[in-house]
C-alpha positions as CSV (number, residue, x, y, z in Angstrom):
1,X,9.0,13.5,5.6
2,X,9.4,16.8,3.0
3,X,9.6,14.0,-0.4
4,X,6.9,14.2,-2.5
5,X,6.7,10.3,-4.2
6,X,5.5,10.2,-7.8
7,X,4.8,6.5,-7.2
8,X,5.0,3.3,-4.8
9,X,8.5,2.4,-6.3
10,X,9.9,6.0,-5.3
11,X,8.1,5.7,-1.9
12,X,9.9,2.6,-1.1
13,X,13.1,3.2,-2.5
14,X,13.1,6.4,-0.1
15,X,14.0,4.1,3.0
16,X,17.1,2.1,4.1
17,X,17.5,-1.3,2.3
18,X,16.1,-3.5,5.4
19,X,12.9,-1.5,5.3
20,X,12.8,-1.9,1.4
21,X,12.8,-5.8,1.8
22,X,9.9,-5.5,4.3
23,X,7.6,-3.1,2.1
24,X,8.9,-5.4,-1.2
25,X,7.8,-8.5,1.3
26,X,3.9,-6.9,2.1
27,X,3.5,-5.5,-2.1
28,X,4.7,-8.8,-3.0
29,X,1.8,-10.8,-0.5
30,X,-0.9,-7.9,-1.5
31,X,-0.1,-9.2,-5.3
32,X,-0.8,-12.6,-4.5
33,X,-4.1,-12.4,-2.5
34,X,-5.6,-9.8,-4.7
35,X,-3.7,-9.7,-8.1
36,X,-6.2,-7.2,-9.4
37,X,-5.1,-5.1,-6.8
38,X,-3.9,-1.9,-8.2
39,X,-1.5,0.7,-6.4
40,X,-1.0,4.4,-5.9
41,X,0.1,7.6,-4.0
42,X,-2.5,9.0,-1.7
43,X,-1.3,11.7,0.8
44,X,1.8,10.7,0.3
45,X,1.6,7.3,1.3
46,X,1.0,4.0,-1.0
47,X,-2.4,2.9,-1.1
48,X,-4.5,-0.1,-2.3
49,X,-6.9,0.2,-4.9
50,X,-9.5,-2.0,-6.5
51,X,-11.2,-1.2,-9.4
52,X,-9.7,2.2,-9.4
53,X,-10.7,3.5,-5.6
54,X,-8.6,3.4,-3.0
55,X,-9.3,-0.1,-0.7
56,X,-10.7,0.4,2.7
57,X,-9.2,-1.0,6.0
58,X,-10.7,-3.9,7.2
59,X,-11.1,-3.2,10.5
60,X,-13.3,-0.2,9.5
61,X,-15.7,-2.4,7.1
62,X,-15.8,-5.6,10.1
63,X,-18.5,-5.0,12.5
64,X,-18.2,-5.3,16.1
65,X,-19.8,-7.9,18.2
66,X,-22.6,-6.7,19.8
């Protein structure tokens, strides 16, 4: 992938229109569990940010069972 995306809304409108429905689908569940979820570029990929910083995945912040 040689774009560079300025945004999440030029990052999504770069694929076919099934695969826009699907990313549209997840921003659109993201919105409604976090709302003060905010959203940005990040190595030229959309990220999830709260507060400003960009959100960490889950599965890294969970611990393991012991």
């Amino acid at each position: 992938m040689a774009d560079k995306f300025s945004s999440v809304d030029d990052y999504i409108a770069s694929f076919p229109p099934d695969v826009r429905e699907i990313l549209e689908q997840v921003r659109r569940t993201v919105r409604a569990v976090v709302p003060a979820a905010g959203e940005k570029i990040s190595h030229q990929i959309p990220a999830i940010t709260l507060d400003g910083t960009r959100s960490t995945s889950p599965s890294r912040t969970t611990s393991s069972p012991a």
